[in-house]
Phi, psi and omega in degrees: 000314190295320164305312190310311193297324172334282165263347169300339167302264187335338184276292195295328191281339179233034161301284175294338157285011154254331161315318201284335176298312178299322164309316182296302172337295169260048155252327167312287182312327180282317169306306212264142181227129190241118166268166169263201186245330187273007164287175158170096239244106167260140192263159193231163172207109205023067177085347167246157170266149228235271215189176164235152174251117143276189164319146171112206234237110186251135185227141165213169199262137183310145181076343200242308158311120157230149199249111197241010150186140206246130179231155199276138178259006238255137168287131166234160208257122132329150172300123181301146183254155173219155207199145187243159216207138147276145177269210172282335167261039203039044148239142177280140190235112148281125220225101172296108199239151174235136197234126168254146188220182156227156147274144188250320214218051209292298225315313174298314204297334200265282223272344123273347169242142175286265155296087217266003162279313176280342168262011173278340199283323189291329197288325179297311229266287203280017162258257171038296173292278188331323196259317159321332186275019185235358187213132185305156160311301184319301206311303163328305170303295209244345197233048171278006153270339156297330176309295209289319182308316186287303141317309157319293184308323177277330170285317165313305193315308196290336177271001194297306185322327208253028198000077173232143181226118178285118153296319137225191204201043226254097183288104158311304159185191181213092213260158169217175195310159207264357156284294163334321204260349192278327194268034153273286189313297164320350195255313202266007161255347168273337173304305196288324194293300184288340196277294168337312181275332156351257155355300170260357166297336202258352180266322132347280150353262232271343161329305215281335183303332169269354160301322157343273168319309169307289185300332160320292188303326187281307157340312156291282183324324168270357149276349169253344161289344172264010179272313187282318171305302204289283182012281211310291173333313198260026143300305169323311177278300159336307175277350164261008170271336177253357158302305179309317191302326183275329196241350167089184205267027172267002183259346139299343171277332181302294222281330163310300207267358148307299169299288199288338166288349175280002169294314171300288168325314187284308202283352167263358168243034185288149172297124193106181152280088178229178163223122175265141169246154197255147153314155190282311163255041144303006174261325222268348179248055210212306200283304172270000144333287193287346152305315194297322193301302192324296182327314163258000148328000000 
């Protein structure tokens, strides 16, 4: 009786320090918030929002604080989506897009949107649309990075309300229909095809310019080669009009008997067994020659 009496003392007298200690414990706990870095923890206070916690070591106040919703701050993908589109020139074109986003902002993202894949995804599909519908096919086809430049912008504007922020943006591809793709191919075999004869029209073009240029260029050389033979000649006549003039017609009988004997001479060094016949007075213009050659000695 007396250990009972003991502890029912000891019991009844700190019976209330261990309540208010355990009240303190858990107010400790409750107060102090370790976020994590990839996080961000929005606090709530009877039903309002309080604050947001960031990473680290967090204090709020217990009983009165509460943590009502903890979101990843972390980049995420939409499900690729595939979705059909017209352009401007009326064709349908099917167009696989992928979306990267982040949260920026949970205060924004829990309190105006429920479902934040899904209207980023209704939010995609119908810029998507829109812009395609504003570009020819070539276009859609050769200028898809302006495309893609274009959807990021227009979808960050629209998701901004939403403290969200897009990271990227990807047209995966674009595929279209098999009429389509057959009167593509035809159109780019009728392309190859013109451009081929193109090609050899202009290689045909240039066979003949340059056939041109050649009989061109050989017309000039044979006109500047009789242009230099005729020089030449009336250089010749000149000096032999002005040897006459000066030594009198015996510098014409030279330069006569001269030609011939170098006449002579060439018909004498012909090839073969042949017979020539000579003028009758070929010794005798041999004989003046070589007087005259003496003469000018």
């Amino acid at each position: 009786m007396n250990i009972e009496n003991l502890i029912s003392e000891l019991l009844g007298g700190n019976i209330v320090l261990l309540v208010l200690a355990a009240l303190i414990i858990i107010a400790l706990l409750k107060a102090v918030r370790i976020v994590p870095q990839s996080e961000k923890y929005v606090v709530e206070r009877f039903g309002r929002l309080r604050t947001v916690l960031g990473p680290g070591i967090n204090v709020i106040v217990p009983f009165l604080d509460r943590v009502r919703h903890k979101v990843s701050v972390l980049e995420r993908q939409l499900p690729t989506h595939s979705q059909d589109a017209i352009t401007s020139d009326n064709v349908l074109v099917q167009v696989e897009t992928s979306v990267f986003y982040r949260i920026l902002e949970p205060e924004k993202t829990v309190y105006r949107i429920r479902d934040v894949d899904g209207a980023i995804s209704t939010t995609v599909a119908g810029i998507v649309r829109a812009e395609i519908g504003k570009m020819e096919l070539d276009e859609v086809q050769s200028n898809r990075a302006h495309l893609i430049a274009q959807i990021k912008t227009s979808v960050e504007d629209a998701v901004d309300d939403w403290g969200i922020e897009v990271t990227r943006a990807e047209i995966l591809d674009v595929n279209l229909d098999q009429a389509t793709r057959e009167a593509m191919l035809q159109q780019l075999n009728a392309e190859r095809a013109r451009r081929a004869q193109v090609t050899e029209a202009e290689g045909s073009k240039r066979a003949v310019e340059l056939n041109a240029e050649a009989e061109l260029y050989a017309a000039e050389q044979k006109a500047k080669a009789r242009r230099i033979t005729a020089d030449a000649e009336a250089y010749a006549t000149e000096v032999v009009a002005k040897a006459i003039q000066e030594h009198g017609i015996e510098s014409a009988q030279y330069q006569v008997a001269l030609k011939q004997v170098e006449a002579m001479m060439e018909i004498g060094k012909g090839a073969g067994k042949q017979t020539i016949m000579m003028p009758s007075n070929i010794v005798d213009v041999f004989g003046d020659a070589f007087k005259m050659l003496k003469g000018k000695a």
